[in-house]
The first five atom37 places (N, CA, C, CB, O) and aatype in JSON, in Angstrom:
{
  "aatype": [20, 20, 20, 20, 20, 20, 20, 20, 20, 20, 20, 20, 20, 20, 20, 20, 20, 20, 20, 20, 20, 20, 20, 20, 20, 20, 20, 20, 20, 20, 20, 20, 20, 20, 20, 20, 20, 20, 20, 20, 20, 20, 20, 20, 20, 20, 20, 20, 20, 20, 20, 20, 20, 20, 20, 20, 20, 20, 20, 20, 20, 20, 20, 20, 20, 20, 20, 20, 20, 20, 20, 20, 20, 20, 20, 20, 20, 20, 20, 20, 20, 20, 20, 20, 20, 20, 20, 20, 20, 20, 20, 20, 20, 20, 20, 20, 20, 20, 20, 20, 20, 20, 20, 20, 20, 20, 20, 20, 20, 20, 20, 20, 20, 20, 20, 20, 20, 20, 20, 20, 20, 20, 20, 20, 20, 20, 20, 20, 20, 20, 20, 20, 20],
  "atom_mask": [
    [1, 1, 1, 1, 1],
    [1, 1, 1, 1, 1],
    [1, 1, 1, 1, 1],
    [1, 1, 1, 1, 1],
    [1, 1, 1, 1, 1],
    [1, 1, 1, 1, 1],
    [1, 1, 1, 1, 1],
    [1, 1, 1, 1, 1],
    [1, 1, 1, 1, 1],
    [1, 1, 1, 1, 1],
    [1, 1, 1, 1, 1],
    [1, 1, 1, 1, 1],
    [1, 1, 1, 1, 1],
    [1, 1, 1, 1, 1],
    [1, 1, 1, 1, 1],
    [1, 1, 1, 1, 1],
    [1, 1, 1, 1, 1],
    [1, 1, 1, 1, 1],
    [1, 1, 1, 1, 1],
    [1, 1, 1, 1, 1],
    [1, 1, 1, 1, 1],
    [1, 1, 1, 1, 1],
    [1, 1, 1, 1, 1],
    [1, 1, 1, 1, 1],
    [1, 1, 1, 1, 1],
    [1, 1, 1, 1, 1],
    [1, 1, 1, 1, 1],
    [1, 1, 1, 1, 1],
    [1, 1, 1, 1, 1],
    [1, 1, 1, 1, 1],
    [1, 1, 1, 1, 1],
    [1, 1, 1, 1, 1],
    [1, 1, 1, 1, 1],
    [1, 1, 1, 1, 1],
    [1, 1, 1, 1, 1],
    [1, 1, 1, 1, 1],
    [1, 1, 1, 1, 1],
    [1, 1, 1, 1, 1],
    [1, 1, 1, 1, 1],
    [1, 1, 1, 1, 1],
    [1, 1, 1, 1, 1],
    [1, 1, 1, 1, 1],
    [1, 1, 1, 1, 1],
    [1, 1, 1, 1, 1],
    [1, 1, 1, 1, 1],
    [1, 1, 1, 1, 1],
    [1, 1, 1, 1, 1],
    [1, 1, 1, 1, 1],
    [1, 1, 1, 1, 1],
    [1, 1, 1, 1, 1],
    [1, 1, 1, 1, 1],
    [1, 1, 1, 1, 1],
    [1, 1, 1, 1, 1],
    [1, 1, 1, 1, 1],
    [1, 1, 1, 1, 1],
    [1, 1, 1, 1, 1],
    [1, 1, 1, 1, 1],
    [1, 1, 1, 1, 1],
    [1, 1, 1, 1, 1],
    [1, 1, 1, 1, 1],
    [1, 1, 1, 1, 1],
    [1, 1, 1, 1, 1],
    [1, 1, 1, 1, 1],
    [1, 1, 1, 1, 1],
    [1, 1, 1, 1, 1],
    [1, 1, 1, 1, 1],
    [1, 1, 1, 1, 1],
    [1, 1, 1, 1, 1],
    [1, 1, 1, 1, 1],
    [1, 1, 1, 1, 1],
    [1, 1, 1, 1, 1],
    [1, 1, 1, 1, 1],
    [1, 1, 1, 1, 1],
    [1, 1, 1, 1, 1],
    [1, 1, 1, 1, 1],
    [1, 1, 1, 1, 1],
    [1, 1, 1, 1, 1],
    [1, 1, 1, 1, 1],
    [1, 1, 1, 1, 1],
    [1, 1, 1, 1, 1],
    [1, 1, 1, 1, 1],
    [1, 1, 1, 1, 1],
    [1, 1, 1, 1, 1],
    [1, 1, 1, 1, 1],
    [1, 1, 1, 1, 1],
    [1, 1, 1, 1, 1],
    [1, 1, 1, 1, 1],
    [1, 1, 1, 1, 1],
    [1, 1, 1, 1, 1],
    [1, 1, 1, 1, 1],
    [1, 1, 1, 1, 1],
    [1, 1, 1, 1, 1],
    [1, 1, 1, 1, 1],
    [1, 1, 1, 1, 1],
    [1, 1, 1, 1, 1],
    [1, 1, 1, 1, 1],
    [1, 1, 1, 1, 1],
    [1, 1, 1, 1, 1],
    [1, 1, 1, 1, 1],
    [1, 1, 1, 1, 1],
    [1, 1, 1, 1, 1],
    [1, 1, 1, 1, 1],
    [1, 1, 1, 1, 1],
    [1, 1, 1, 1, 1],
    [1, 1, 1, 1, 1],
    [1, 1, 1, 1, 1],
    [1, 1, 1, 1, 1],
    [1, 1, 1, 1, 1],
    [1, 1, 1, 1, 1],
    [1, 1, 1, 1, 1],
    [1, 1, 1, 1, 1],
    [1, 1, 1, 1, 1],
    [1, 1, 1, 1, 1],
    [1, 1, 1, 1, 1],
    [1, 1, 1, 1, 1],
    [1, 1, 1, 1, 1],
    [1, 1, 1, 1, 1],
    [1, 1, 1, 1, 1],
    [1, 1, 1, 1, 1],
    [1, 1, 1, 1, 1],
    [1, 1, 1, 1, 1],
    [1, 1, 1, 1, 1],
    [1, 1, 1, 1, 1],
    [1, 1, 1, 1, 1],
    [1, 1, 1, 1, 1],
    [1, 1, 1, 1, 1],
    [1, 1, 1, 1, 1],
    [1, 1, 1, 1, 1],
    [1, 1, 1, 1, 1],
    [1, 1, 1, 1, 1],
    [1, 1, 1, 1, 1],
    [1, 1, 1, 1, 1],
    [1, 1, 1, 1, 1]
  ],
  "atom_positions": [
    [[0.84, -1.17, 0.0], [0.0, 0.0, 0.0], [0.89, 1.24, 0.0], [-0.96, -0.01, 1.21], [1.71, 1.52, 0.87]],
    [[0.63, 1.87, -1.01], [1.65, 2.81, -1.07], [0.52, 4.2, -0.92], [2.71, 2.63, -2.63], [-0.59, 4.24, -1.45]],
    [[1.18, 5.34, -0.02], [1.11, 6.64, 0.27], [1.37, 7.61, -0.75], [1.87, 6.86, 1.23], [2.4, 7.78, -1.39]],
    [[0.25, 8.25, -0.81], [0.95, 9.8, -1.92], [1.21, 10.81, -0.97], [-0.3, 10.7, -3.25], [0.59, 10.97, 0.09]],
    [[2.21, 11.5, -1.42], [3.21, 12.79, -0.6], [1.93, 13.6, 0.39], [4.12, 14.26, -2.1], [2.23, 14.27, 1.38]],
    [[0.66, 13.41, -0.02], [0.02, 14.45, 0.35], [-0.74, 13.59, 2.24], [-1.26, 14.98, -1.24], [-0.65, 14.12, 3.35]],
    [[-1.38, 12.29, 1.93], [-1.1, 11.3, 2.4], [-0.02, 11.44, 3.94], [-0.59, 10.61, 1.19], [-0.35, 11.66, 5.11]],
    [[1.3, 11.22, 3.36], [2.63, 11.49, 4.3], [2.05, 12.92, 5.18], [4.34, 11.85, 3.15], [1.74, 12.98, 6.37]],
    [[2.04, 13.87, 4.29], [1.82, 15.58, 4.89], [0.63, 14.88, 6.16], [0.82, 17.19, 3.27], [0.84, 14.57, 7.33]],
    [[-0.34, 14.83, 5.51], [-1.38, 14.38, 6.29], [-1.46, 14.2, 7.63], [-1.65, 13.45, 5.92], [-1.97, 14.91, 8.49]],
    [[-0.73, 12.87, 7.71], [-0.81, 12.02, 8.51], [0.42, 12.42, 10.0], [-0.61, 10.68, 7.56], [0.22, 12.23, 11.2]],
    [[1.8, 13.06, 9.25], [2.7, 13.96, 9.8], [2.4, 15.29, 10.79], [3.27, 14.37, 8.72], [3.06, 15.66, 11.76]],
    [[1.18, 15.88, 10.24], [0.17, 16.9, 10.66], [-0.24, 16.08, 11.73], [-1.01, 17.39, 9.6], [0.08, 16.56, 12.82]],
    [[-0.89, 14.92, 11.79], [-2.23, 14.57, 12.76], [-1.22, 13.92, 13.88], [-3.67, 13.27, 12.0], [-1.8, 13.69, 14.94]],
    [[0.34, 13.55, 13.86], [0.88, 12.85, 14.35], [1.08, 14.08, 15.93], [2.08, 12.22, 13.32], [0.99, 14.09, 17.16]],
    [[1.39, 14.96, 14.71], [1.92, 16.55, 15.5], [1.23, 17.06, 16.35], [2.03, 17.74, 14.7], [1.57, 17.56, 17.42]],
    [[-0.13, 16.93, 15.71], [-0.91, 17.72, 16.5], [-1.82, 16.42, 18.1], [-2.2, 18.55, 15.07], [-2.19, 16.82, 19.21]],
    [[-1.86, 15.72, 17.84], [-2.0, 14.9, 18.97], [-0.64, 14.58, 20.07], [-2.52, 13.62, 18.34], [-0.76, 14.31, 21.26]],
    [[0.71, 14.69, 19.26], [1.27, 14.77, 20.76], [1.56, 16.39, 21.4], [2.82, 13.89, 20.75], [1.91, 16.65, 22.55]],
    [[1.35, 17.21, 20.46], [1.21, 19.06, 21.12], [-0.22, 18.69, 21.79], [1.04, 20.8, 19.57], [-0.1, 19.37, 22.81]],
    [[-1.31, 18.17, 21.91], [-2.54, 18.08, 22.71], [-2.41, 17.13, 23.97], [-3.69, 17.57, 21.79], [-3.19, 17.24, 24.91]],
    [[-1.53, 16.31, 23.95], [-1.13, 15.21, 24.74], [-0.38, 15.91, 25.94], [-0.22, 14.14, 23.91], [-0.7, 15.61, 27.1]],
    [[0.66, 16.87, 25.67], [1.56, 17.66, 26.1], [0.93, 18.46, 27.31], [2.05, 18.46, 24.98], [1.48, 18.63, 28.39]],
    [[-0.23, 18.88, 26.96], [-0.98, 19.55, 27.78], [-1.71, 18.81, 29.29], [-1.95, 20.03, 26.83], [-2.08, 19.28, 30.37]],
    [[-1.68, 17.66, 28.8], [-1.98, 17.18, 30.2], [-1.02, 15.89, 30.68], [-3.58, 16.74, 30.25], [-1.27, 14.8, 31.19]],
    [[0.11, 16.51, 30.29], [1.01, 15.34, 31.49], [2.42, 16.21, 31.57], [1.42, 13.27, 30.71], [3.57, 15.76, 31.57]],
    [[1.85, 17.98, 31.66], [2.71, 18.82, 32.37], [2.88, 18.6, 33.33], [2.55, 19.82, 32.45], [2.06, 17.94, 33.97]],
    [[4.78, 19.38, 34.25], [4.94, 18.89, 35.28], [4.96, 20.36, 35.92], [6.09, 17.87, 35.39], [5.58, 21.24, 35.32]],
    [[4.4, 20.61, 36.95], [4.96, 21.44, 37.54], [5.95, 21.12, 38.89], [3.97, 22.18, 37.73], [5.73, 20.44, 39.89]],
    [[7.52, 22.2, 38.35], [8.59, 21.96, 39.65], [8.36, 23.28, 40.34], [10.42, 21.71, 39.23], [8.59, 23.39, 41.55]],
    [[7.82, 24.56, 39.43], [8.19, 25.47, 40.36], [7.19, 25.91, 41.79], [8.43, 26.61, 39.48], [5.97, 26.05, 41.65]],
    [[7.63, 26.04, 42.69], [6.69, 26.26, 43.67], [5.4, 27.26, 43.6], [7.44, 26.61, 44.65], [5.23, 27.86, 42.54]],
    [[4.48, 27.47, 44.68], [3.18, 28.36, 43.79], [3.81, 29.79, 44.68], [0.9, 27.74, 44.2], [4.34, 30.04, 45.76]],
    [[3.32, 30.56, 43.35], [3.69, 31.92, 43.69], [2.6, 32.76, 44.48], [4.04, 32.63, 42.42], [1.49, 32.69, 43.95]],
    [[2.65, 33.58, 45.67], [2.08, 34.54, 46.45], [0.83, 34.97, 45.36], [3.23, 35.78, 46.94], [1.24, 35.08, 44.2]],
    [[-0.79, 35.28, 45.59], [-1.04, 36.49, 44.94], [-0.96, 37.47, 45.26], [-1.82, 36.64, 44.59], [-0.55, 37.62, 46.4]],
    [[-1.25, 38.47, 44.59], [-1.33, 40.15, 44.87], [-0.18, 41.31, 44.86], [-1.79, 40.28, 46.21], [-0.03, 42.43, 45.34]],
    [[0.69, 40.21, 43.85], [1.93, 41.44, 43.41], [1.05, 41.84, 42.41], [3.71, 40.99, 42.78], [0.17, 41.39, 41.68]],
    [[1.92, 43.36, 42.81], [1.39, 44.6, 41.22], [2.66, 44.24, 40.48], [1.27, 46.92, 41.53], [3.73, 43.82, 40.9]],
    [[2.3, 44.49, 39.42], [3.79, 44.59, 38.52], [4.78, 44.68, 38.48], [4.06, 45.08, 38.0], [5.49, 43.74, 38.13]],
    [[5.38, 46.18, 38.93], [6.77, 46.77, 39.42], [6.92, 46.47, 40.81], [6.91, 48.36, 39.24], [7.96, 45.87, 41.07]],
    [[6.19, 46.7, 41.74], [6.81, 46.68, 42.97], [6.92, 45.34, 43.24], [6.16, 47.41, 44.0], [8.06, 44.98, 43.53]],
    [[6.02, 44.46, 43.22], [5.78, 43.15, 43.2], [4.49, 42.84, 44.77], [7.55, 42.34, 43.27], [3.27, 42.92, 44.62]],
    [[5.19, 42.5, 46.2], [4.31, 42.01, 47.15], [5.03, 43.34, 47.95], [4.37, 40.2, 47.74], [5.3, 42.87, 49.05]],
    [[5.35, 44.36, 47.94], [5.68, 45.09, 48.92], [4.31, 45.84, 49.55], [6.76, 45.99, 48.4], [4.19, 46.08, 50.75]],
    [[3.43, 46.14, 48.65], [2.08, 46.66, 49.22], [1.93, 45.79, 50.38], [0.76, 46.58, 48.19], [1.8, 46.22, 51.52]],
    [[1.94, 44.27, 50.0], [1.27, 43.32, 51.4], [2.63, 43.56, 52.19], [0.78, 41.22, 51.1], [2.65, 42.48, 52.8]],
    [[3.19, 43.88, 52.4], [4.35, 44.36, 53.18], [4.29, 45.41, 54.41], [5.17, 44.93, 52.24], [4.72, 45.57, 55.55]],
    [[3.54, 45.99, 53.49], [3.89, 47.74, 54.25], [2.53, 47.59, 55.43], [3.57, 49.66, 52.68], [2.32, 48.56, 56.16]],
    [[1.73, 46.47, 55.55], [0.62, 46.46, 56.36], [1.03, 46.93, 57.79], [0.0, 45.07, 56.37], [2.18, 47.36, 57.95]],
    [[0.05, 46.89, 58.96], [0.12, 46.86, 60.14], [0.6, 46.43, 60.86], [-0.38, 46.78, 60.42], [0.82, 46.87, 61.98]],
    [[1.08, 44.79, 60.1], [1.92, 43.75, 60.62], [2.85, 43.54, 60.04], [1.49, 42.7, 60.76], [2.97, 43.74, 58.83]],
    [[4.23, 42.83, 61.23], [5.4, 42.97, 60.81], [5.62, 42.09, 60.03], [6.23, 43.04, 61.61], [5.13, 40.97, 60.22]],
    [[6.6, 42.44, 58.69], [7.22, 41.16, 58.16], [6.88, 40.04, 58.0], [7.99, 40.88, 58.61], [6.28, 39.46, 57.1]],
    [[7.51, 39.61, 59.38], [8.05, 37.97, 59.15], [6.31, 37.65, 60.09], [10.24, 37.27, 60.27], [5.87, 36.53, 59.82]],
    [[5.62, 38.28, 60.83], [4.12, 37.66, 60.91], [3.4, 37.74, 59.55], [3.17, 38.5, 62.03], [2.3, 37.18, 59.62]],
    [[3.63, 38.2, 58.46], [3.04, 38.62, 57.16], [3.35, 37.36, 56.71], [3.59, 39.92, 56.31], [2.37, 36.63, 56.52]],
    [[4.44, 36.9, 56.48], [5.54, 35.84, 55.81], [4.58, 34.57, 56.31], [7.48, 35.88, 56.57], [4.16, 33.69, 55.55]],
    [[4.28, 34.68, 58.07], [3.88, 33.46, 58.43], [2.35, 33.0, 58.31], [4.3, 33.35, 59.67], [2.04, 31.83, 58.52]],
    [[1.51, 33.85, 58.0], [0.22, 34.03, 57.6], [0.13, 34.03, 55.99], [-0.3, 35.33, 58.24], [-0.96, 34.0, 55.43]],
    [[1.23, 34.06, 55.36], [1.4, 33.57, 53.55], [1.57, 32.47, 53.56], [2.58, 34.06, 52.57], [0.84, 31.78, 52.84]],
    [[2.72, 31.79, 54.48], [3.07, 30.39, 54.54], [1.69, 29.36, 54.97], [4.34, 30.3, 55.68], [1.45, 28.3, 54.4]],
    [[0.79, 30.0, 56.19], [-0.55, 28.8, 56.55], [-1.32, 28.74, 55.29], [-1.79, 29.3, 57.94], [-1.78, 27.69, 54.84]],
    [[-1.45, 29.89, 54.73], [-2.42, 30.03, 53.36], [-1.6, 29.6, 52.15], [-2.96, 31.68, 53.07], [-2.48, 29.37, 51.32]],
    [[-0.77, 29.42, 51.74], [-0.08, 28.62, 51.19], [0.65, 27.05, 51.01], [0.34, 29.17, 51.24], [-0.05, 26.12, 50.62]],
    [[2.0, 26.87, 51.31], [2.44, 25.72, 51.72], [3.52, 26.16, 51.97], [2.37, 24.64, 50.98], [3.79, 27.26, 51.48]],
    [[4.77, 25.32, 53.02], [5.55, 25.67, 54.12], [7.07, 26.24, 52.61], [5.83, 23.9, 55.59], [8.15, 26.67, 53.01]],
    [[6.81, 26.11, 51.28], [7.45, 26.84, 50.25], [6.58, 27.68, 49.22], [8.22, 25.89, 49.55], [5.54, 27.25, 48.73]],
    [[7.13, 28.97, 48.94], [6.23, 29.89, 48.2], [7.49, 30.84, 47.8], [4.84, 30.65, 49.18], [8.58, 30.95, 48.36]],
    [[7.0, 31.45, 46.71], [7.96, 32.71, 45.95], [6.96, 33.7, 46.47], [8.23, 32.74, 43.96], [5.78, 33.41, 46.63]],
    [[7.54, 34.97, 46.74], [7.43, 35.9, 46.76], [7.63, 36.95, 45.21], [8.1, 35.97, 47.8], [8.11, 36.52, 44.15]],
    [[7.12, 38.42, 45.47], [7.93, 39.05, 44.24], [8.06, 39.9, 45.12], [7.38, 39.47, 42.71], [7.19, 40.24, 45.92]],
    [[9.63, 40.48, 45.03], [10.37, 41.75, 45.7], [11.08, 42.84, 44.81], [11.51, 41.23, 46.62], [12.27, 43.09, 44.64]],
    [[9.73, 43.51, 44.21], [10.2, 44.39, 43.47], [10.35, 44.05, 41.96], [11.3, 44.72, 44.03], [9.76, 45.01, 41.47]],
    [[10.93, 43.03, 40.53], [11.2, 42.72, 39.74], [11.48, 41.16, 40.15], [12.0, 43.59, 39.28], [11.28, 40.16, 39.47]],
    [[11.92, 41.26, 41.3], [13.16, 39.64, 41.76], [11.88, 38.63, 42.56], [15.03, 40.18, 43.54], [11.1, 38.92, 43.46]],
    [[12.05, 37.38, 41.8], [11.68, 36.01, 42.97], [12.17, 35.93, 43.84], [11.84, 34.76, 42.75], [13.38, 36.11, 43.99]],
    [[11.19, 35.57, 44.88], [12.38, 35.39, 46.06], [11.49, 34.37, 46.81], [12.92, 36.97, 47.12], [10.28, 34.43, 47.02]],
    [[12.39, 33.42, 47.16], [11.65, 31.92, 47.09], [11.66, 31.89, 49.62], [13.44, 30.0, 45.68], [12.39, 32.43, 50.45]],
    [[11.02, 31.42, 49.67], [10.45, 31.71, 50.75], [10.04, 30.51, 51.77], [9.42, 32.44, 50.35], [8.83, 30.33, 51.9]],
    [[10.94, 29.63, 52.54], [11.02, 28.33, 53.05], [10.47, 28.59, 54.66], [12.66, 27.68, 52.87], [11.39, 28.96, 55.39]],
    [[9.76, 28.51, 55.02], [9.1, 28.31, 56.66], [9.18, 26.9, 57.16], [7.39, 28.68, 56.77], [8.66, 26.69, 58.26]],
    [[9.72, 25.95, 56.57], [10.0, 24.38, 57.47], [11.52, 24.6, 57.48], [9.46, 22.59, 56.55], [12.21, 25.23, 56.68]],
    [[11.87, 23.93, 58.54], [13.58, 23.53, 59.27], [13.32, 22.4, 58.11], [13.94, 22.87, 61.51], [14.11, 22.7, 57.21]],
    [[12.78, 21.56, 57.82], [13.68, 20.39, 57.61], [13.64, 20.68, 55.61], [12.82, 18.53, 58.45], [14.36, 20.1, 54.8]],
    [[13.01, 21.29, 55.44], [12.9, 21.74, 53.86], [14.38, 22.73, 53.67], [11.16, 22.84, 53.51], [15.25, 22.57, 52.81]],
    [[14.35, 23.53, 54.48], [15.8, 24.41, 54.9], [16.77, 23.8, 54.95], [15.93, 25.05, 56.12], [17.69, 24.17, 54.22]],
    [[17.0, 22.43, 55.95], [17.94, 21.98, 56.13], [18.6, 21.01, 54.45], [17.59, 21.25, 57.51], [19.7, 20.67, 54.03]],
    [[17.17, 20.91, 53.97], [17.33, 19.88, 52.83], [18.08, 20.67, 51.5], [15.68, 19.25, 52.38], [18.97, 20.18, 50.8]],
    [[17.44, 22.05, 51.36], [17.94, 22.8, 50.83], [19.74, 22.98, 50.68], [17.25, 23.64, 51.34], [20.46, 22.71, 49.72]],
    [[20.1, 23.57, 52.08], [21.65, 23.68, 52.33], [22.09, 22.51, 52.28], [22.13, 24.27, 53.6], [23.23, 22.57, 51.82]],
    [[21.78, 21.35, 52.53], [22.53, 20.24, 52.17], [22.71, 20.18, 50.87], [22.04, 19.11, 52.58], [23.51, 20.74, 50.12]],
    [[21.42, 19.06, 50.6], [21.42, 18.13, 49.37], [21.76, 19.75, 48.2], [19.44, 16.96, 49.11], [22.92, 20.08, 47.96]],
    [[20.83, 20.38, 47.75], [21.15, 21.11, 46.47], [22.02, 22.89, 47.07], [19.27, 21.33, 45.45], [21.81, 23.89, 46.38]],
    [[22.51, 22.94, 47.77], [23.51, 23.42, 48.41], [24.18, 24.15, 46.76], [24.44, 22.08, 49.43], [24.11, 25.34, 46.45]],
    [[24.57, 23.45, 46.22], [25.47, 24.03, 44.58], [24.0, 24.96, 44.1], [26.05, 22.21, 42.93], [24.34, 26.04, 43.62]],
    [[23.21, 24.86, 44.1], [21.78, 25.13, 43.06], [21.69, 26.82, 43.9], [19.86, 23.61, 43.42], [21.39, 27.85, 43.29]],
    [[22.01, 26.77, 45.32], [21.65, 28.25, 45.3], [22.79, 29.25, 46.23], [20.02, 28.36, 45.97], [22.59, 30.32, 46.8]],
    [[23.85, 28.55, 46.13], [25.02, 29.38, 46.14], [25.8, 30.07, 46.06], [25.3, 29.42, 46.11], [26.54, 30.63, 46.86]],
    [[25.65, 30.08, 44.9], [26.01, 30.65, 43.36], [25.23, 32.13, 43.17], [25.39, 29.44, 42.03], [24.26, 32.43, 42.46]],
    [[25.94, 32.82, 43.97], [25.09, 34.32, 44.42], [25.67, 35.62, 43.65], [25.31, 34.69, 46.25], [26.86, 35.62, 43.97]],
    [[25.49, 36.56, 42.93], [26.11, 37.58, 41.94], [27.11, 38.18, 42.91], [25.0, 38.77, 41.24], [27.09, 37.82, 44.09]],
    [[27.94, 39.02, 42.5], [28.88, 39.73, 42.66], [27.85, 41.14, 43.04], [29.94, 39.69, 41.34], [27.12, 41.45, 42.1]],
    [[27.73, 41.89, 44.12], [27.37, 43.2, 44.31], [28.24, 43.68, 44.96], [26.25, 43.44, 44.84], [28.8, 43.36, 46.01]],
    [[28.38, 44.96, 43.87], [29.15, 46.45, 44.81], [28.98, 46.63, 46.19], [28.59, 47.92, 44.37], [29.84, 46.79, 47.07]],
    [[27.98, 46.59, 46.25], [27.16, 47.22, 47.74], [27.51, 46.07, 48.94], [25.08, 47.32, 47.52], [27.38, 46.48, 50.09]],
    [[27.76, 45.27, 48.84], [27.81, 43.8, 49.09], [29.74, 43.61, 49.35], [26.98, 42.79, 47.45], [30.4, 43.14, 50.28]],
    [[30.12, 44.21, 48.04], [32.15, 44.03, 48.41], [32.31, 45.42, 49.77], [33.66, 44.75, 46.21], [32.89, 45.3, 50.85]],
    [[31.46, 46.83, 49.15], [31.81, 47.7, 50.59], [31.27, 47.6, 51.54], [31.74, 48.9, 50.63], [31.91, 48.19, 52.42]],
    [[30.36, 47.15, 51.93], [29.37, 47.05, 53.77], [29.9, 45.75, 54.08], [27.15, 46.95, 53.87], [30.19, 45.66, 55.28]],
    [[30.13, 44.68, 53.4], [30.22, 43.63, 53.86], [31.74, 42.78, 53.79], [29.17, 43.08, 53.28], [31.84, 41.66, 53.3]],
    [[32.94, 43.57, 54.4], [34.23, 43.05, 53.93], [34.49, 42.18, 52.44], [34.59, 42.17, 55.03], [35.0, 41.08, 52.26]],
    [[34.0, 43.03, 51.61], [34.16, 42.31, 49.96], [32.78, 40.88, 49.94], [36.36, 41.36, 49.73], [32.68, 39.95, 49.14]],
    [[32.27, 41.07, 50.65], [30.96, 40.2, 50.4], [31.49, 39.01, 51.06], [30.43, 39.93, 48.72], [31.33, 37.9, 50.55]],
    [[32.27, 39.22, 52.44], [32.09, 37.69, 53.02], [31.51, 37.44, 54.02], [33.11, 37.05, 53.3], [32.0, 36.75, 54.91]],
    [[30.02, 38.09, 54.07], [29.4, 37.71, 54.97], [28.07, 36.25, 54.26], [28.85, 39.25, 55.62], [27.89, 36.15, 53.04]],
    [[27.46, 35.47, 55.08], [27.1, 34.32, 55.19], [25.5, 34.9, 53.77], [26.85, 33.76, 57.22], [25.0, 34.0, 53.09]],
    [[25.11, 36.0, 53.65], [24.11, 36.35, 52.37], [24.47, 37.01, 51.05], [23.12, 37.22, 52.82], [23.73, 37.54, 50.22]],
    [[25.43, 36.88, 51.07], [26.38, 37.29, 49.58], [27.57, 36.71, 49.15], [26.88, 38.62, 49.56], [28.25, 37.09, 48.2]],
    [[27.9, 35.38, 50.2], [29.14, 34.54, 49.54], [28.79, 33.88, 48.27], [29.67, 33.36, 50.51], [27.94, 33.04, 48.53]],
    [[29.06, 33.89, 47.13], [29.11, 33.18, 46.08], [30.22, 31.8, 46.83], [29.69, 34.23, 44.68], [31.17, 31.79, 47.61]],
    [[29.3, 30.55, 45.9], [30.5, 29.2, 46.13], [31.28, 28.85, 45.14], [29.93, 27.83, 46.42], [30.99, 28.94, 43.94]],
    [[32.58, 28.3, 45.73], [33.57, 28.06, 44.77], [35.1, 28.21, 45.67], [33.35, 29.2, 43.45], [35.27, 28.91, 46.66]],
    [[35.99, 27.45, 45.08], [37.04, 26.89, 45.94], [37.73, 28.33, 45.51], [37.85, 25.17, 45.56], [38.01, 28.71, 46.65]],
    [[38.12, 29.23, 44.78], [39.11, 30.16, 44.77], [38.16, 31.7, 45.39], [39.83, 30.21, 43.01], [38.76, 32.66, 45.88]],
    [[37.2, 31.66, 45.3], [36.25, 32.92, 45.88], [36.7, 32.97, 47.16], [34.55, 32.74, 45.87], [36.8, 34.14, 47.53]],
    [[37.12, 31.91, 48.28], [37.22, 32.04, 49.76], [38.69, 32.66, 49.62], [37.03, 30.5, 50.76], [39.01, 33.4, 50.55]],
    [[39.5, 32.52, 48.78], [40.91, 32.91, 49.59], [41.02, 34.38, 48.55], [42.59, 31.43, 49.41], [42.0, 35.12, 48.5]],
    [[39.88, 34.55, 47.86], [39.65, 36.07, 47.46], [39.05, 36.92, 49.13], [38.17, 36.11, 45.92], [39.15, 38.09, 49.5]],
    [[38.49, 35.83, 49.74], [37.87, 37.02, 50.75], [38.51, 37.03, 51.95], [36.35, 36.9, 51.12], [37.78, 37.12, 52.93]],
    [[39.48, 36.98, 52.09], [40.23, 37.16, 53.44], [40.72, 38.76, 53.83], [41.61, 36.17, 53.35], [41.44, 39.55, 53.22]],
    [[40.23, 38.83, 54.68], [40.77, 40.28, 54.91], [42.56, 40.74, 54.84], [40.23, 40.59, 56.44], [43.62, 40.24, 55.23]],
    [[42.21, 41.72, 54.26], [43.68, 42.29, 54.42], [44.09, 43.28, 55.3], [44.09, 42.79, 53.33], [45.27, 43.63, 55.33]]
  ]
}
């Protein structure tokens, strides 16, 4: 049984379009669920600036959420852990995945060239860059 070219097109089309429809329901989601009620630019600082402090804000996102959530701070994600043992799992096991922290100005002058414990980038020659002189 032989196929004409048009046939091939055909059938190439219907192949395509059932696994792009397939695709749709055996998505995965890894990334955690994000906060609502960022505006655009600022992001969640409005729910910020409330009556209540901070980190009671943080902990009343976390019950209404789950014990991981992103935040938006301004333009930036900022991923948001309320369990010890999710924390602890974090700095262990994928420890390389969020280490790996930019270089800031602001960060080399307030903070002896950035060697304090929220702006160390990892890596075996970065530590004997930060020793005081």
């Amino acid at each position: 049984m032989d196929l004409s070219p048009l046939q091939h097109i055909l059938a190439t089309f219907v192949i395509i379009l059932v696994v792009y429809y397939l695709s749709f329901f055996y998505k995965t989601n890894t990334a955690p669920p994000e906060a609502s009620g960022a505006l655009p630019i600022i992001g969640h600082f409005k729910v910020f600036s409330g009556s209540d402090l901070p980190h009671a804000t943080l902990a009343t996102m976390a019950d209404r959420y789950e014990p991981i959530f992103m935040v938006r701070l301004g333009l930036r994600k900022v991923l948001v852990v309320s369990n010890w043992k999710i924390a602890k799992d974090i700095y262990t096991t994928h420890n390389v995945n969020i280490l790996d922290r930019p270089n800031y100005i602001a960060a080399k002058i307030l903070e002896r060239n950035g060697s304090s414990f929220a702006f160390t980038p990892d890596g075996p020659c970065y530590n004997e860059e930060m020793t005081p002189q």
